[in-house]
PLY file of the C-alpha trace (Angstrom):
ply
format ascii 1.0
element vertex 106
property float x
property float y
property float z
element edge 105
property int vertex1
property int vertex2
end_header
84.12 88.23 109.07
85.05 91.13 110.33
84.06 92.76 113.37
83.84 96.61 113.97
86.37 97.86 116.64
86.16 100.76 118.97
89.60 103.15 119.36
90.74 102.05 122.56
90.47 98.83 120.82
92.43 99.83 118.17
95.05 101.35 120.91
94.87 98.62 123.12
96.36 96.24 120.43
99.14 98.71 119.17
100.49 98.52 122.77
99.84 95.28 123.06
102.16 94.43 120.04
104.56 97.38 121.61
104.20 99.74 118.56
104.19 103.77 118.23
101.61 105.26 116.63
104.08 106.21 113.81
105.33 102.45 113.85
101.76 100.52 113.45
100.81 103.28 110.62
104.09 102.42 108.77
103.61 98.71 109.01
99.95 98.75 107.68
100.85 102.11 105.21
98.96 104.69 106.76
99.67 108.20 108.56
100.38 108.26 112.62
97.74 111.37 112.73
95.25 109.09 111.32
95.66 106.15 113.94
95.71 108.74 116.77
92.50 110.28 115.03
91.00 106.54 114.95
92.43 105.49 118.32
90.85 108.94 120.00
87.35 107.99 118.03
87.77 111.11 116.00
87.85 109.10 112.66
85.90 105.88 111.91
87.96 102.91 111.68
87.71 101.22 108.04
87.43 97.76 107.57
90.86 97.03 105.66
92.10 99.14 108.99
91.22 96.34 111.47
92.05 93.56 109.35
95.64 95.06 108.94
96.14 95.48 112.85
94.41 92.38 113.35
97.35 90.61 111.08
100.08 92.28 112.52
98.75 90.80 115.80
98.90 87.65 113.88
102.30 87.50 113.05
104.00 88.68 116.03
101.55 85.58 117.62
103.48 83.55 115.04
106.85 85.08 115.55
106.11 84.38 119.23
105.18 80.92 118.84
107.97 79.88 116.64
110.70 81.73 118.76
109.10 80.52 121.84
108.90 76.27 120.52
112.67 76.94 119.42
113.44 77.58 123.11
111.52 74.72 124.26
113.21 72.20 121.87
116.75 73.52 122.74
115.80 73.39 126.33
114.67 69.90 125.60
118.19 68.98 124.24
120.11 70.61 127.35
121.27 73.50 125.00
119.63 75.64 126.72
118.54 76.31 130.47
114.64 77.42 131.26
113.59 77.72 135.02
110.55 76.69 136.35
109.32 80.14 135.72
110.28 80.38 132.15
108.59 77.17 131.81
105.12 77.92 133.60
105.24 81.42 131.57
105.61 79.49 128.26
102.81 77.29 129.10
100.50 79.94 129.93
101.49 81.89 126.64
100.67 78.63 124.81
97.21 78.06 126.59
96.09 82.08 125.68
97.43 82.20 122.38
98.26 78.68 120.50
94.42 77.05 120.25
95.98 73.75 121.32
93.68 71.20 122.30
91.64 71.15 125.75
93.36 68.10 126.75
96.86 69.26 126.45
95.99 72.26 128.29
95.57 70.44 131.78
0 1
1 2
2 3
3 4
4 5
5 6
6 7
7 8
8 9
9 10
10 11
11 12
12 13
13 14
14 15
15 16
16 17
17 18
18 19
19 20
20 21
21 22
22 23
23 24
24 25
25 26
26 27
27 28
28 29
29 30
30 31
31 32
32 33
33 34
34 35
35 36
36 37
37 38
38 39
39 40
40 41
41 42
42 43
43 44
44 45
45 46
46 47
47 48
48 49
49 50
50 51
51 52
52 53
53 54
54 55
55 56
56 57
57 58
58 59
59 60
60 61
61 62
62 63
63 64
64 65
65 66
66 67
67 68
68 69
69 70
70 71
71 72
72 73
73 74
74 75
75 76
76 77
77 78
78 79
79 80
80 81
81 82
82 83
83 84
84 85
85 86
86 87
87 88
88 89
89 90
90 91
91 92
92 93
93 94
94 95
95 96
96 97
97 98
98 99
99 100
100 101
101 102
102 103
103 104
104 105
């Protein structure tokens, strides 16, 4: 189901997946004037808007993810070096974003 969105919504998740206007409305084929109309509440964001923004958010989750476990596992092997920082980070990335059980997430 999908769920209506506001335009700072809308806004808040093109910077959050570090996109232009001009680069989010290429990726889901629409105009930059029409997500900065949408993102300022000018125009009314469609359905088939927010389900395209809501996959992009998606796959950079899964880029992310996969980039992020490819680390881990060379890190794991010694090919690799992650500091304790790197390592806390990576947790915390994986507790927000990778629906992992409750138990592995003490």
């Amino acid at each position: 189901m999908v769920t209506a969105m506001q335009g700072d919504e809308l806004k808040a998740l093109r910077k959050g997946l570090g996109m232009t206007q001009a680069e989010m409305a290429d990726a889901i084929g629409m105009t930059a004037t029409s997500i900065g109309l949408m993102e300022r509440g000018v125009a009314p964001i469609e359905k088939r808007t927010i389900q395209a923004a809501r996959y992009l958010q998606v796959l950079a989750s899964s880029h992310t993810m996969f980039a992020l476990a490819l680390k881990l596992e060379k890190a794991s092997r010694g090919e690799v070096q992650m500091d304790r920082d790197e390592l806390a980070d990576a947790a915390e990335w994986l507790k927000e974003h990778a629906n992992l059980p409750r138990d592995w997430q003490d």
